[in-house]
N, C-alpha and C positions, 0 to 999 in steps of 0.2 A: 502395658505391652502394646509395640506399632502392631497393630492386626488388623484384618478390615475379611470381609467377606464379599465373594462374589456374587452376582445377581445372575449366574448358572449354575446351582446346585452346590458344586463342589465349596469347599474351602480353603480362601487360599489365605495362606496366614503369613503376609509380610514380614512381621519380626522374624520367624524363622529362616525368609531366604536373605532379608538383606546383613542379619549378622553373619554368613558365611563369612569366613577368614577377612571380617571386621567386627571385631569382638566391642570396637568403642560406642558403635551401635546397641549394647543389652547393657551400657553403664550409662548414657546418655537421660539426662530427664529433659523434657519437654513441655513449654510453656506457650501457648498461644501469643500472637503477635498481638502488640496496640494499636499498631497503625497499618495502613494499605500496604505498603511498602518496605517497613523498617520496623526496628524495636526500640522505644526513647526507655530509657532508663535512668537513674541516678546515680551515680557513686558517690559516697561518704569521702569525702576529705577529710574532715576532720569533727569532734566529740564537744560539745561543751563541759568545763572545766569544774563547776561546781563554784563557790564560794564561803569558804568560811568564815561565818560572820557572829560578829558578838549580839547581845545584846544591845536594842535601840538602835542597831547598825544595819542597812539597806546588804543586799545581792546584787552582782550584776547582773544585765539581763544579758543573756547570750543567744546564740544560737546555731546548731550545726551547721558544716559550708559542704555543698555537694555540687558536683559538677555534672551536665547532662551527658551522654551518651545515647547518638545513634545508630543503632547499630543495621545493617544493611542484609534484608534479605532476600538469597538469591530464589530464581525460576529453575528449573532443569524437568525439560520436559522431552517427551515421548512419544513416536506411534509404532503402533503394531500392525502388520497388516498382512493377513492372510487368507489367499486364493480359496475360494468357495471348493474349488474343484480340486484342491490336494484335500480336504475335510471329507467329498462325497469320496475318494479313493479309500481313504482308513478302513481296516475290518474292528478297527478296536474303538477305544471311549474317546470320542472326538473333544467332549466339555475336558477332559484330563490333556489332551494334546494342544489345548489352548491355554489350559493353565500351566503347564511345562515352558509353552512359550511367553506367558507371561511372567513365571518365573525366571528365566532369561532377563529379563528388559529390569526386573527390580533388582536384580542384583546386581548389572552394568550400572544402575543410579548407584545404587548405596557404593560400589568402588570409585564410581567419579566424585560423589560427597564426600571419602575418606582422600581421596586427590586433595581438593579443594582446603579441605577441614588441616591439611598440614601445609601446604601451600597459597592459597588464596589472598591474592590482594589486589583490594578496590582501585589502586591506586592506578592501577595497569590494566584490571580488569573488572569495570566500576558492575558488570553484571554479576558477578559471582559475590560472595563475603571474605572477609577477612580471616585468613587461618592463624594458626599458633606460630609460625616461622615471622612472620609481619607483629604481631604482638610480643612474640620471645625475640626480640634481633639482635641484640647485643646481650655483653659478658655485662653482670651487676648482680647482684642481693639473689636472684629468683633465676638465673642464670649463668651456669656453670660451667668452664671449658675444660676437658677430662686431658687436653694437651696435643691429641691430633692436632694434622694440618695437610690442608690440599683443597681436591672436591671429590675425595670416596669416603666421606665421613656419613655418620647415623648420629639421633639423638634419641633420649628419652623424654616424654612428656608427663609432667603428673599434673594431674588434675582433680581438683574437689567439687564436684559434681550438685545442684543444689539451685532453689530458685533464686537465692538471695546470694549465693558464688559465681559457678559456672555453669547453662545448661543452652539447651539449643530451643530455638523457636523458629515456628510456622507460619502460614496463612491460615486463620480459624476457618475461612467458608472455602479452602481447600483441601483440608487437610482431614481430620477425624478428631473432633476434640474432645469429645468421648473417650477416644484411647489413645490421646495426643500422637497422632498419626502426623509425620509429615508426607507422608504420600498419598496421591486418591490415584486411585484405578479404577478406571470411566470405560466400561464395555457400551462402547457403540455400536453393538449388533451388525447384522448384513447391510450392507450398503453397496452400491454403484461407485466403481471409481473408476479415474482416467488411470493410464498405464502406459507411457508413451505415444498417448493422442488415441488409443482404444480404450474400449469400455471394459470391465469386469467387475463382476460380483466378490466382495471378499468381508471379510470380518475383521469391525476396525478396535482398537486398545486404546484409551489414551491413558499415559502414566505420566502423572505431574509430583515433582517434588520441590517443596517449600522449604528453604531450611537458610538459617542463619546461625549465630554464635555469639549469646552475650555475656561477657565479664563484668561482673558486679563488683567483684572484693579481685583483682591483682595478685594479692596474696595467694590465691588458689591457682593460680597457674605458675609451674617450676619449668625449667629443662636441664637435662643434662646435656653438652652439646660436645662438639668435635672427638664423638667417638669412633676411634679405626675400626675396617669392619674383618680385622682377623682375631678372630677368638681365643688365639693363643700366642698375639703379641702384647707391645708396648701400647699403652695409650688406650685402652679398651674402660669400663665400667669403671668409675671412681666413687665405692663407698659411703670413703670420707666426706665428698661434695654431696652424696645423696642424702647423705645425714642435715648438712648443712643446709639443704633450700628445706628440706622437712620442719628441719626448725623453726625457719623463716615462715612457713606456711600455717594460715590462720588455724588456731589450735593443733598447731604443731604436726600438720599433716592430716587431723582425723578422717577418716574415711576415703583418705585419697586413693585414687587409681593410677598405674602407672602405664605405659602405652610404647611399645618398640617396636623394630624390625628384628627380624627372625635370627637374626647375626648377633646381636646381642641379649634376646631372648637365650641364646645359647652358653654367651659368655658365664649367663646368670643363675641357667640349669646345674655347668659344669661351679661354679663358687657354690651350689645350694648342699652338692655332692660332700662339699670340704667338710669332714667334723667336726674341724678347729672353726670355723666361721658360726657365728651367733644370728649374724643379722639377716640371713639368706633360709627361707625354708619353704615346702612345698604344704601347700593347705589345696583344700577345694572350694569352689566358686562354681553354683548353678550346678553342681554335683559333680564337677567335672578337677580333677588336681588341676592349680594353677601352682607356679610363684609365686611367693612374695617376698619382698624387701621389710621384715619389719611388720608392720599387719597394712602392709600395701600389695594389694594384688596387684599382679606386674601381667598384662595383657598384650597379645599378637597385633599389630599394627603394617600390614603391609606397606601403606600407601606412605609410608616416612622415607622409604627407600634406603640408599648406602652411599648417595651421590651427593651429599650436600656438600657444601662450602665451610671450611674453618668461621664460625661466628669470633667476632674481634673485638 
């Protein structure tokens, strides 16, 4: 669990604010980084073959081909800063009025992380990381087009979650690796600051978050893409294609999660309603009813939006 405690009494328990309405934040597992900077990784190409051999007869020697991956992660950071003198105004619990405002500040991160985490790319934006729209970009095997076309389309993401698949990673000596935290919350107590070339007293926050996105297996990343966002037209959720990248995906989907916008969260409510449909049903996850596709929990995803581009 992302948790962390403050060092004024109260408790303040990041996992809880930053999965508000980013549900991919309490699927996410979290791996400390190897390097200053980035995360070097392997991927498997390919398997040695084995040899059958007779008697008095030699093996070849082989050996698996893997290719490196670095993977790029980003800074997103924060201050808080609040007037000594709106604190001495309060009649009520001032340590709670500053964790109110710092629950503020970690929820604007984890929304800008779910930005990034569907959009982000190094290539434009060499500070931030690489999201799913830069790794999913074209129609192929793991990538499905439901037959929209324009720029007011959605898609769906699945993902199989895992340190040897899909998962996210940190700065170890910023983050909490303890409770693989990508965020620290650094209470700088009262201090002096300027404020337009004057002086004041005020109480400073700082909120740093570390986070990047490494792909191990391929396999574990699907989308469904150029989905319309009317609910009760043409071109909306395609089944058949979800069946098809599941297939595709390493052990056939096990454990996958699925991840949308609200637009089609709903197309998937109204199909789960149908009696005649098999593959559509409503289970619980964290105690709470979700959907699912099959035994894939199908989870709320704001930050994918309804404005994307037909993928070609």
């Amino acid at each position: 669990e992302i948790a962390k405690r403050t060092n004024r009494g109260d408790v303040l328990t990041v996992s809880e604010v930053l999965s508000v309405n980013n549900e991919v934040l309490q699927d996410m597992q979290w791996v400390p980084a190897n390097n200053l900077v980035s995360h070097v990784h392997n991927r498997r190409l390919s398997l040695p073959n084995g040899t059958w051999r007779k008697l008095n007869e030699g093996a070849a020697i082989e050996a698996s081909q893997t290719k490196q991956i670095v993977e790029n992660i980003g800074r997103l950071e924060s201050w808080s800063q609040i007037d000594v003198a709106t604190l001495s105004s309060l009649l009520g619990d001032r340590v709670k009025f500053r964790n109110t405002e710092d629950a503020a500040f970690i929820m604007g991160l984890g929304q800008t992380f779910a930005e990034i985490f569907i959009t982000g790319d190094e290539s434009s934006t060499p500070e931030k990381f690489d999201g799913l729209n830069v790794r999913l970009a074209s129609l192929g095997t793991m990538i499905k087009g439901c037959g929209g076309g324009g720029n007011d389309l959605t898609s769906v993401y699945i993902i199989q979650w895992g340190e040897n698949m899909v998962h996210g990673v940190f700065l170890p000596d910023i983050g909490t690796p303890s409770q693989g935290a990508p965020v620290n919350v650094s209470d700088r107590g009262l201090q002096t600051v300027t404020v337009s070339s004057k002086l004041m007293d005020a109480y400073r926050t700082k909120f740093l978050m570390t986070v990047g996105l490494a792909v191990h297996d391929e396999r574990c990343l699907a989308r469904l893409a150029n989905i319309e966002d009317d609910a009760s037209g043409a071109n909306i959720i395609e089944p058949d294609l979800w069946v098809e990248v599941l297939n595709e995906m390493l052990m056939r989907g096990k454990g996958s999660y699925a991840y949308c916008h609200q637009i089609v969260l709903t197309q998937l409510d109204i199909l789960a309603m149908d009696k005649a449909n098999v593959l559509y049903n409503i289970g619980n996850l964290w105690g709470e009813p979700v959907t699912r596709f099959r035994t894939t929990p199908v989870r709320h995803l704001e930050s994918i939006g309804i404005t994307q581009s037909a993928v070609a």
